[in-house]
TORBA-547481 format. One record per residue (C-alpha): residue in one letter; y, x, z. Coordinates in nm, 2 decimals, padded with zeros to 4 digits. Example, Ala and Ser with C-alpha at 12.3 -4.5 7.8 and 13.67 -1.06 7.14 Angstrom:
2
> aa; c2; c1; c3
> a; -00.45; 01.23; 00.78
> s; -00.11; 01.37; 00.71
This chain:
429
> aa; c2; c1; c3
> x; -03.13; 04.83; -03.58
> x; -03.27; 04.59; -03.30
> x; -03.45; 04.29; -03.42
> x; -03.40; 04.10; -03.05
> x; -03.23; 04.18; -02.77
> x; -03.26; 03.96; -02.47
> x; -03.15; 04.00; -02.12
> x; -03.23; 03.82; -01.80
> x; -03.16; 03.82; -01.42
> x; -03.18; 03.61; -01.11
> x; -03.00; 03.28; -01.17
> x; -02.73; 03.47; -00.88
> x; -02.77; 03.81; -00.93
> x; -02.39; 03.88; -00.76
> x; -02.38; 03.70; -00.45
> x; -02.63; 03.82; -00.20
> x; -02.62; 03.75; 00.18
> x; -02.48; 04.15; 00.21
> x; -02.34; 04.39; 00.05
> x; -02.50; 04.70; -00.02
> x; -02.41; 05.03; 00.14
> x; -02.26; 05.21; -00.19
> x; -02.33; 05.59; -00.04
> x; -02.20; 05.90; -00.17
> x; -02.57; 06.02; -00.28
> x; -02.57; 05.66; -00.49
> x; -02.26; 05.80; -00.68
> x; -02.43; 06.15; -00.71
> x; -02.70; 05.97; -00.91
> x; -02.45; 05.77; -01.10
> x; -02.27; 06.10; -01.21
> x; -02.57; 06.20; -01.33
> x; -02.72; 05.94; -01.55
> x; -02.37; 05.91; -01.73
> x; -02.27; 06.31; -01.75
> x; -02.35; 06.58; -02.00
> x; -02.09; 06.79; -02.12
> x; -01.85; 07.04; -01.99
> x; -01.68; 06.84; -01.70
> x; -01.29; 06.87; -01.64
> x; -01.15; 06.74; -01.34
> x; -00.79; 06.68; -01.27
> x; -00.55; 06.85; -01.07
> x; -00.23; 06.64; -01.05
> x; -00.07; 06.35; -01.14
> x; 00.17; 06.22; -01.41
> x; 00.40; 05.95; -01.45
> x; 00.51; 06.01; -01.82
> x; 00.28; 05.83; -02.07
> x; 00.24; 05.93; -02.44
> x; -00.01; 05.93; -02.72
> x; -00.27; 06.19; -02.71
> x; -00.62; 06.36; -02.78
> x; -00.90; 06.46; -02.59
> x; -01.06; 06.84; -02.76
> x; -01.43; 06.77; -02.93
> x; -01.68; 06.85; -02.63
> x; -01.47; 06.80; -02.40
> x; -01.48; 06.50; -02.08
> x; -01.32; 06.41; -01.79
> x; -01.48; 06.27; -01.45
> x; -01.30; 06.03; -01.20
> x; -01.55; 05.98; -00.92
> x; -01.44; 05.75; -00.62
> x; -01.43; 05.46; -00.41
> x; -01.28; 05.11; -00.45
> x; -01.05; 05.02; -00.18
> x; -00.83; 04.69; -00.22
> x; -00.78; 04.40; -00.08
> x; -00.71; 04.06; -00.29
> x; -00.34; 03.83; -00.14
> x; -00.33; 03.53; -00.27
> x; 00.03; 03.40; -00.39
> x; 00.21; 03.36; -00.03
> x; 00.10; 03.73; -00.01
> x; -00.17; 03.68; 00.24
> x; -00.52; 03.86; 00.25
> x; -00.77; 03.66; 00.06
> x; -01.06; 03.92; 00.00
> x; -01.14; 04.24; 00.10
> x; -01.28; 04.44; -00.23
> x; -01.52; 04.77; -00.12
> x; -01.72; 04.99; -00.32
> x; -01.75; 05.25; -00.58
> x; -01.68; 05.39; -00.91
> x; -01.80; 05.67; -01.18
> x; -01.60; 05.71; -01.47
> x; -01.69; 05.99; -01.75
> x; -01.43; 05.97; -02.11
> x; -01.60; 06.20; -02.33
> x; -01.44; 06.33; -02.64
> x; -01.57; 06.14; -02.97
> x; -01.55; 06.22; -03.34
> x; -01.21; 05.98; -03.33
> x; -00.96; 06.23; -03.15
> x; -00.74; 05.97; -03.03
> x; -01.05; 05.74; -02.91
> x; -01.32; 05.90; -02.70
> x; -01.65; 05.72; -02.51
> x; -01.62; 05.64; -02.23
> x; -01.91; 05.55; -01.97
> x; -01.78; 05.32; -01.64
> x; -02.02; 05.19; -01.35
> x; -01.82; 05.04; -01.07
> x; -02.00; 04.86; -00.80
> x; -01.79; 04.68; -00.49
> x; -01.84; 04.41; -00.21
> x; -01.60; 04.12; -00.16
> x; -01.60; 03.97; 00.16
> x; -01.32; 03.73; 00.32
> x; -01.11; 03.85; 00.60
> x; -01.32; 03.62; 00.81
> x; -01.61; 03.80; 00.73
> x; -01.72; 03.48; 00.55
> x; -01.86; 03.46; 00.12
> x; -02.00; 03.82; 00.12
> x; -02.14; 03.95; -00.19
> x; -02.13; 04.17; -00.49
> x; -02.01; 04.29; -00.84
> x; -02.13; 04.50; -01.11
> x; -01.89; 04.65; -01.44
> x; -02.09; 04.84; -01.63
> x; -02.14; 04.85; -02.05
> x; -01.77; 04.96; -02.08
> x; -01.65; 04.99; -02.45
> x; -01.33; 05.13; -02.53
> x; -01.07; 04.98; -02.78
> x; -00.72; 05.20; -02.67
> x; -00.65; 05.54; -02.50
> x; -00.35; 05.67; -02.39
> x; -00.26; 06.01; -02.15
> x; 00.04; 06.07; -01.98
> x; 00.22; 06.38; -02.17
> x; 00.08; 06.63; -01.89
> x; -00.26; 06.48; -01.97
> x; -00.31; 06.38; -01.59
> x; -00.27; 06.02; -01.58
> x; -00.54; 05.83; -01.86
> x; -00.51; 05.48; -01.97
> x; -00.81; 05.27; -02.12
> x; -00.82; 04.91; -02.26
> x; -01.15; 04.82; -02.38
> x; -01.41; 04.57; -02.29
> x; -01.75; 04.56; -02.01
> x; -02.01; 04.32; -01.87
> x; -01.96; 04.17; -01.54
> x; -02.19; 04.01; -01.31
> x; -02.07; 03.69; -01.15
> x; -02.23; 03.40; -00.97
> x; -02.38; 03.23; -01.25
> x; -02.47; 03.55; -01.41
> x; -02.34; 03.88; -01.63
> x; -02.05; 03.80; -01.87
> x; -02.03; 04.05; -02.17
> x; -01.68; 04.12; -02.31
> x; -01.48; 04.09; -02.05
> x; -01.14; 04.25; -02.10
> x; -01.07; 04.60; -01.86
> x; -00.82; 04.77; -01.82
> x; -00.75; 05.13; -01.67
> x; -00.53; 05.36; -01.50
> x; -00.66; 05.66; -01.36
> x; -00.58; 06.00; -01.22
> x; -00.68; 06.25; -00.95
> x; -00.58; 06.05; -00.70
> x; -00.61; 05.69; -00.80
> x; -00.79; 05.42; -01.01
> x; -00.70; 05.06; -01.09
> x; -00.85; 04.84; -01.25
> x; -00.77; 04.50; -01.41
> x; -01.07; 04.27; -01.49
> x; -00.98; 04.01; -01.73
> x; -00.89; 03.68; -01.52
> x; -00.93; 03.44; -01.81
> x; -01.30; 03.56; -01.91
> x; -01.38; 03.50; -01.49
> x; -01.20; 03.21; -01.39
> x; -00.91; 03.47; -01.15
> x; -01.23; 03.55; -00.96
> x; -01.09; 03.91; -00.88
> x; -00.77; 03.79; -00.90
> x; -00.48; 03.80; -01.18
> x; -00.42; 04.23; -01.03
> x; -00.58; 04.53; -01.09
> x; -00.84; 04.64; -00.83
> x; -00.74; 04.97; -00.68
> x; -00.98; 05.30; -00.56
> x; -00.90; 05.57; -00.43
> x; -01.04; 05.94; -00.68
> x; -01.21; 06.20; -00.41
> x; -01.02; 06.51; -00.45
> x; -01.39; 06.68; -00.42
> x; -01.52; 06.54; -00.75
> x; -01.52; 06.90; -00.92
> x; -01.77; 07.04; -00.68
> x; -02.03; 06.78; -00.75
> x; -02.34; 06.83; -00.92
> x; -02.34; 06.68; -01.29
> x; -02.65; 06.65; -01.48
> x; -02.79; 07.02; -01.42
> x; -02.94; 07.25; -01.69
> x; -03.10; 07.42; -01.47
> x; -03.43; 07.28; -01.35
> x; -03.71; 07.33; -01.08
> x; -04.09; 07.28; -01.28
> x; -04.39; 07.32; -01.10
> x; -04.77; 07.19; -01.10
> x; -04.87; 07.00; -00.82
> x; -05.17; 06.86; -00.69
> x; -05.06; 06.50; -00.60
> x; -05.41; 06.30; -00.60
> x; -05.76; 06.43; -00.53
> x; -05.77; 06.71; -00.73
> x; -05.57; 06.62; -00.99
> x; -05.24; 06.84; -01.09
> x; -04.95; 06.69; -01.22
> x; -04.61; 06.81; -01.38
> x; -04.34; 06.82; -01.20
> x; -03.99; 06.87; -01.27
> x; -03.61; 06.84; -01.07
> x; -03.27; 06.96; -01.09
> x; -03.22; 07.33; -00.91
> x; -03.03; 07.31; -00.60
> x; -03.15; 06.95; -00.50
> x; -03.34; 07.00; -00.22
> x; -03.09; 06.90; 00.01
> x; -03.01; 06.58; -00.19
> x; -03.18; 06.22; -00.18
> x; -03.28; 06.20; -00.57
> x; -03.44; 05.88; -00.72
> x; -03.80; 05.96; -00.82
> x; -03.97; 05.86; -01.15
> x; -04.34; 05.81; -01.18
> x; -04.39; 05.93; -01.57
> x; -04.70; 05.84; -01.77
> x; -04.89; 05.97; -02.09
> x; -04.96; 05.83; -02.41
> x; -05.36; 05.85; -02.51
> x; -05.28; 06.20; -02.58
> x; -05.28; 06.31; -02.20
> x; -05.04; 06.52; -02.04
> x; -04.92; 06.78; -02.31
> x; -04.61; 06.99; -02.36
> x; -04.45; 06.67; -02.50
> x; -04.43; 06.48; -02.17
> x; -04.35; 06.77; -01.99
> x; -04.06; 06.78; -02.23
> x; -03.95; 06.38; -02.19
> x; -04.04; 06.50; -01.82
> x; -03.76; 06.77; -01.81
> x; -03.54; 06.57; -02.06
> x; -03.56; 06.30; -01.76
> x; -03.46; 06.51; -01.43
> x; -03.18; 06.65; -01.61
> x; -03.01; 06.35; -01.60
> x; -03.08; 06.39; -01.21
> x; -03.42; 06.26; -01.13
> x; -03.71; 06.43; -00.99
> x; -03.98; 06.32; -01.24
> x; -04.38; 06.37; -01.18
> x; -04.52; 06.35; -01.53
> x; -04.91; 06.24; -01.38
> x; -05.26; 06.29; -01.51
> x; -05.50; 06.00; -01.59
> x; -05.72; 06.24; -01.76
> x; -05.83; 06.50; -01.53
> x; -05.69; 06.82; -01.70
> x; -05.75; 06.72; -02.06
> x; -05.56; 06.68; -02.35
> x; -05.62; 06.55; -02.74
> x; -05.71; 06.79; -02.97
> x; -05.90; 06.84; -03.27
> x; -06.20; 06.86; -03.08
> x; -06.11; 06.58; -02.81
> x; -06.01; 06.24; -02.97
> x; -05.80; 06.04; -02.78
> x; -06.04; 05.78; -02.76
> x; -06.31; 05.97; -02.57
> x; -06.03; 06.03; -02.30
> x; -05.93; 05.65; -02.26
> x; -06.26; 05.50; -02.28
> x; -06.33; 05.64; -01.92
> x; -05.96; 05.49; -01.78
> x; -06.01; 05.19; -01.93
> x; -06.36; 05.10; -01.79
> x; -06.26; 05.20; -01.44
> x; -05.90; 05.11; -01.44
> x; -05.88; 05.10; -01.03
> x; -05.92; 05.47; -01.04
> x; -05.62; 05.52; -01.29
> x; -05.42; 05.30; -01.05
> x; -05.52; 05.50; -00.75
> x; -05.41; 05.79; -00.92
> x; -05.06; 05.61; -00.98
> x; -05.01; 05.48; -00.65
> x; -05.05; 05.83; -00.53
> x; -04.79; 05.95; -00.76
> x; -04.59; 05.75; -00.60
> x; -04.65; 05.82; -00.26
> x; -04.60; 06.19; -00.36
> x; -04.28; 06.16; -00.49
> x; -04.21; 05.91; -00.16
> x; -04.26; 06.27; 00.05
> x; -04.08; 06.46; -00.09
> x; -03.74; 06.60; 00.12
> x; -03.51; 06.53; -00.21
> x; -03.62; 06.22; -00.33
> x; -03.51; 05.85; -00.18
> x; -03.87; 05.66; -00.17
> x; -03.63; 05.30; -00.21
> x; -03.53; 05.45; -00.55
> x; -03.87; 05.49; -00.74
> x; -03.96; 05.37; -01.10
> x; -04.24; 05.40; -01.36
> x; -04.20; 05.49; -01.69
> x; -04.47; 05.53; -01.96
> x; -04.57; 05.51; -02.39
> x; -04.83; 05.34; -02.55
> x; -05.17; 05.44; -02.31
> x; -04.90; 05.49; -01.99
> x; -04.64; 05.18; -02.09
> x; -04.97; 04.94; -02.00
> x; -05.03; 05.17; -01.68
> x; -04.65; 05.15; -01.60
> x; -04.74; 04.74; -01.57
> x; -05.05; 04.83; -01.44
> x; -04.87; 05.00; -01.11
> x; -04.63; 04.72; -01.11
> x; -04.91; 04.47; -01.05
> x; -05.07; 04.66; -00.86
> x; -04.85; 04.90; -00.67
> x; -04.88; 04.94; -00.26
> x; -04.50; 04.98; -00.23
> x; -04.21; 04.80; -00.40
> x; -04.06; 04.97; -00.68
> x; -03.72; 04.99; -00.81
> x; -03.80; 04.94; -01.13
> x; -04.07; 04.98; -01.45
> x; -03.99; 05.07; -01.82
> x; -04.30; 04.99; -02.09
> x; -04.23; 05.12; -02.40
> x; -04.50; 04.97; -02.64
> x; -04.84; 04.93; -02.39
> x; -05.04; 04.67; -02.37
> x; -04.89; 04.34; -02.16
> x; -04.95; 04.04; -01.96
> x; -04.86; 03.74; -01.99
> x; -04.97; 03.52; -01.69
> x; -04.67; 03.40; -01.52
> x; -04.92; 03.37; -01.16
> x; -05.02; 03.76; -01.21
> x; -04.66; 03.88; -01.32
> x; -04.55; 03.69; -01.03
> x; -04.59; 03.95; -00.77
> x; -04.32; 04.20; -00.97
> x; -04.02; 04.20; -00.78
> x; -03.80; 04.44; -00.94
> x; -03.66; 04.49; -01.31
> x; -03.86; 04.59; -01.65
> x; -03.72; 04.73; -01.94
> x; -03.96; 04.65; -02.24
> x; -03.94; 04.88; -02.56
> x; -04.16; 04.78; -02.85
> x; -04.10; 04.77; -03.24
> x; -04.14; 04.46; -03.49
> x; -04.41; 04.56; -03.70
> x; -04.68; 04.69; -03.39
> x; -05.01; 04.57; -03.49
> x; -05.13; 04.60; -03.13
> x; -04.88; 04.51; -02.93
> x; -04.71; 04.16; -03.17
> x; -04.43; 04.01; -03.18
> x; -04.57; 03.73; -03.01
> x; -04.72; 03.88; -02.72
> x; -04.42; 04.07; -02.65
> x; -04.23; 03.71; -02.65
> x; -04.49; 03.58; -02.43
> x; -04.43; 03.83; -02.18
> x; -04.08; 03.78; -02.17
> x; -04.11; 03.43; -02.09
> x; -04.33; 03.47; -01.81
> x; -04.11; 03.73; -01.66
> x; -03.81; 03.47; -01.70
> x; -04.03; 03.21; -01.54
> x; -04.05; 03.43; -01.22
> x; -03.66; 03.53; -01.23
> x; -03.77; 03.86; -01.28
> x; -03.46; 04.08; -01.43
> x; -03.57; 04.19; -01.79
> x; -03.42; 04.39; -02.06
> x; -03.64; 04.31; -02.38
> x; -03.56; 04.56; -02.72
> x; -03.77; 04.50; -03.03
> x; -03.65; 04.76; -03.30
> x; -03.70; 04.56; -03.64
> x; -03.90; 04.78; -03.92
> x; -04.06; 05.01; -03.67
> x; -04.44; 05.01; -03.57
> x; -04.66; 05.13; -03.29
> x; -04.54; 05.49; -03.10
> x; -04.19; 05.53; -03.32
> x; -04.06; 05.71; -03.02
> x; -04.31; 05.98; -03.03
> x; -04.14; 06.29; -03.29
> x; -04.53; 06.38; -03.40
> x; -04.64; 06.04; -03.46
> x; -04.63; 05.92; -03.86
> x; -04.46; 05.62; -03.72
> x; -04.12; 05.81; -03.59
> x; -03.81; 05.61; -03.58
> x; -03.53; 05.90; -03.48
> x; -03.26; 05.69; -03.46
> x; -03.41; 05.39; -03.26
> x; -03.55; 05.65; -03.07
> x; -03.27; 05.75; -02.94
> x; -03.10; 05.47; -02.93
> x; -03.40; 05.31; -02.69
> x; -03.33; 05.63; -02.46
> x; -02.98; 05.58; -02.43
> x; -03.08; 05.20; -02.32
> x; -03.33; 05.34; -02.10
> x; -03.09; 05.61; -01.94
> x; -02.86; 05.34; -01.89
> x; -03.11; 05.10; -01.79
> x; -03.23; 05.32; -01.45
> x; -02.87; 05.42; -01.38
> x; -02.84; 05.06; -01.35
> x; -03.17; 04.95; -01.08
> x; -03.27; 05.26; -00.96
């Protein structure tokens, strides 16, 4: 179970001076980070509406674009609403109640051009399903997170209509003062969804030489190349880069990210005749060299024809979670985000200050080397700088639970901390 969970953005994380282009290689991504099953995509529309079930291991994908525009009660344009949308309802082990996994994104602007900015509805959970008797047209009630002008409201009551042609969507008016208005918000489904790329099986791996002479691993989805991936900057635990992050490093791009698992020790991995120790003493008395090494990985991945260099982010355990920081204070381009789970932190707000993108922290209650405390600390100083956080500290769990061959292995927050982290960079990055 989690022990704390705390969350924190920008005091206005929703109304920025413009609105993001939402591209068609953003909702690639998004399709990506929330698909994993055999994909069924819809071929007509129905207007008849009755009680039915989804088959186990099956899910359907609605993939689109919002298009609407807000009257106020004379019937007069009041906003213009334009964005997109990903929705994936999976089949659960209740028949009649499957997942489902939304991420909707849209500018409002006034007709004027006046008030631009933004919204976010993501952490969708379902409470009702219905499907029109051809199984076309799919109705969800349930509930999501919102972000808003003062900041994200959990809970707020959705409601869906979808099919292959259309989407609306009604965002609970009394949990957001009417601020989308007391109708749905309409899209529009592209007709093409079927023939996008969903979280491929299939994967490119290759060694590369990305700094001096060091090789690193390197792994994307087949059939990218022509495709502007985010990138992900993944590092080692004290045990250096083993089958085991090559694994997380594979686990990672099939979601539909082109990961480079990196090197910080020159070729060598722990082993009964290699402590880990004797390869971290090195890295830790000549840090600057490990952070070279980093910021190259990053530039690597920034050349790269199938990887967008605005969408990189670091991830790394134990040894690597401090190095992910590490590149954060220290990196030569932005970031779009950094994920610690479990390695050493700072706690200065002045040095933390210069981070200007969001960190996901993973750490358990009962780490000897990485407390409670510190952990805490951290968190303040990154609220101090309005730095968007997500903090997880899994109660009863100690130092490296997510690693399968440590003696501290948690499975279930284990995966439970993946999910948030899957989640977490389909979010930022």
């Amino acid at each position: 179970m989690i022990y704390t969970l705390m969350l924190n953005g920008p005091s206005k994380p929703s109304h920025e001076t413009s609105i993001k282009v939402f591209s068609l290689s953003w909702i690639l991504v998004a399709i990506a980070s929330v698909t994993g099953g055999n994909v069924l995509i819809n071929s007509a529309y129905a207007q008849t509406e009755a009680p039915s079930t989804m088959t186990s291991g099956t899910s359907k994908m609605f993939v689109g674009q919002i298009s609407s525009t807000q009257r106020g009660a004379e019937g007069n344009a009041e906003w213009l609403q334009s964005g997109i949308f990903v929705l994936r309802i999976n089949a659960g082990e209740d028949p009649e109640l499957p997942q489902a996994h939304l991420i909707s994104r849209f500018g409002m602007v006034m007709p004027d051009g006046n008030a631009m900015h933004s919204h976010k509805v993501y952490n969708f959970a379902v409470d009702s399903y219905t499907v029109g008797g051809d199984g076309m047209t799919h109705n969800l009630m349930g509930t999501a997170t919102v972000t808003m002008r003062d900041g994200p409201v959990s809970k707020v009551p959705i409601s869906l209509m979808v099919n292959n042609s259309a989407i609306e969507m009604l965002i609970g008016p009394e949990m957001v003062d009417s601020h989308f208005g007391t109708d749905p918000v309409h899209g529009i489904v592209y007709p093409a969804s079927g023939q996008m790329p969903v979280a491929p099986s299939e994967l490119e791996t290759n060694m590369v030489n990305y700094y001096e002479n060091v090789d690193g691993y390197l792994a994307y989805p087949k059939g990218s190349e022509d495709s502007k991936l985010p990138g992900v900057v993944m590092i080692h635990e004290n045990r250096g880069l083993n089958e085991h992050i090559k694994n997380m490093a594979e686990q990672l791009a099939k979601e539909g990210y082109v990961v480079l698992a990196v090197d910080l020790f020159d070729g060598e991995v722990a082993s009964e005749s290699i402590t880990p120790q004797s390869l971290t003493a090195p890295v830790r008395e000549n840090p600057e060299v490990a952070v070279a090494n980093l910021n190259s990985a990053v530039s690597y991945l920034s050349s790269l024809e199938n990887v967008d260099s605005s969408r990189i982010a670091s991830i790394g355990w134990c040894f690597g979670g401090g190095f992910s920081l590490q590149l954060a204070l220290n990196a030569e381009r932005p970031l779009a985000a950094t994920v610690i789970y479990y390695g050493s932190l700072v706690t200065d707000e002045q040095e933390l200050s210069v981070i200007h993108w969001p960190v996901l922290g993973v750490f358990g209650s009962e780490d000897q080397s990485i407390t409670v405390d510190t952990v805490n600390q951290f968190k303040s100083a990154l609220d101090a700088n309005s730095i968007t956080n997500e903090i997880y500290i899994y109660k009863g769990v100690g130092h490296a639970f997510a690693n399968p061959s440590n003696a501290n292995h948690a499975p279930d927050e284990t995966k439970d901390a993946w999910q948030k982290t899957l989640r977490f960079l389909s979010e930022y990055v």
